[in-house]
C-alpha positions, 0 to 999 in steps of 0.5 A, a space after each residue: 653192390 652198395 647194398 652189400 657193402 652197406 650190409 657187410 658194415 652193418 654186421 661188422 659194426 654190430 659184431 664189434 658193439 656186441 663183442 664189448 659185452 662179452 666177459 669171461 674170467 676163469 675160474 667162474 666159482 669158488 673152489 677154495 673155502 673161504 675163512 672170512 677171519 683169516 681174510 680181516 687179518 690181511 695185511 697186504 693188499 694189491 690189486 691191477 687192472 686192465 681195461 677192454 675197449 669194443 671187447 679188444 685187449 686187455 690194455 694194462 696188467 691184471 696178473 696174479 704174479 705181477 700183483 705178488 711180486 709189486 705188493 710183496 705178498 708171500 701168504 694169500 689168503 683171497 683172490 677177487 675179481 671185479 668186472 665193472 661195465 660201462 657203455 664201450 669199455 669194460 674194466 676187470 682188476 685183480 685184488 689179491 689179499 694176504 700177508 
């Protein structure tokens, strides 16, 4: 009985440590050309975040709409994510460029 249960936490935690590995943000390519001069010729700049700990959140705001709506953009010109992975915790933000 305690081999069992000694293996059901050793899946467990390892289902759990691996999972905080895992990423996905959507859509994963660029649908849209890029025109790198209107991008120089933003004005406005926002970003949020938010972070995942063990693969469990997200814990904070990254959306598109609240970033328009706190840094009044009403013209975007780019929408970039950046995914930054540390040892338990995974960081993901939301930087819209625009006018």
């Amino acid at each position: 009985m305690k081999k069992k249960i000694a293996y059901g936490a050793v899946l467990l935690a390892t289902a759990v440590f691996m999972s905080g590995c895992v990423g996905m943000v959507s859509p994963a390519a660029n649908n849209v050309p890029i025109n790198p001069v209107e991008i120089a010729k933003s004005t406005r700049i926002g970003d949020s975040c938010a972070q995942f700990i063990l693969g469990m959140g997200p814990i904070g705001n990254m959306s598109i709409k609240d970033v328009l709506a706190q840094h009044k953009v009403s013209k975007v010109d780019l929408i970039e994510y950046e995914i930054n992975n540390y040892v338990l915790v995974q960081k993901v933000c939301v930087i819209v460029y625009g006018h």
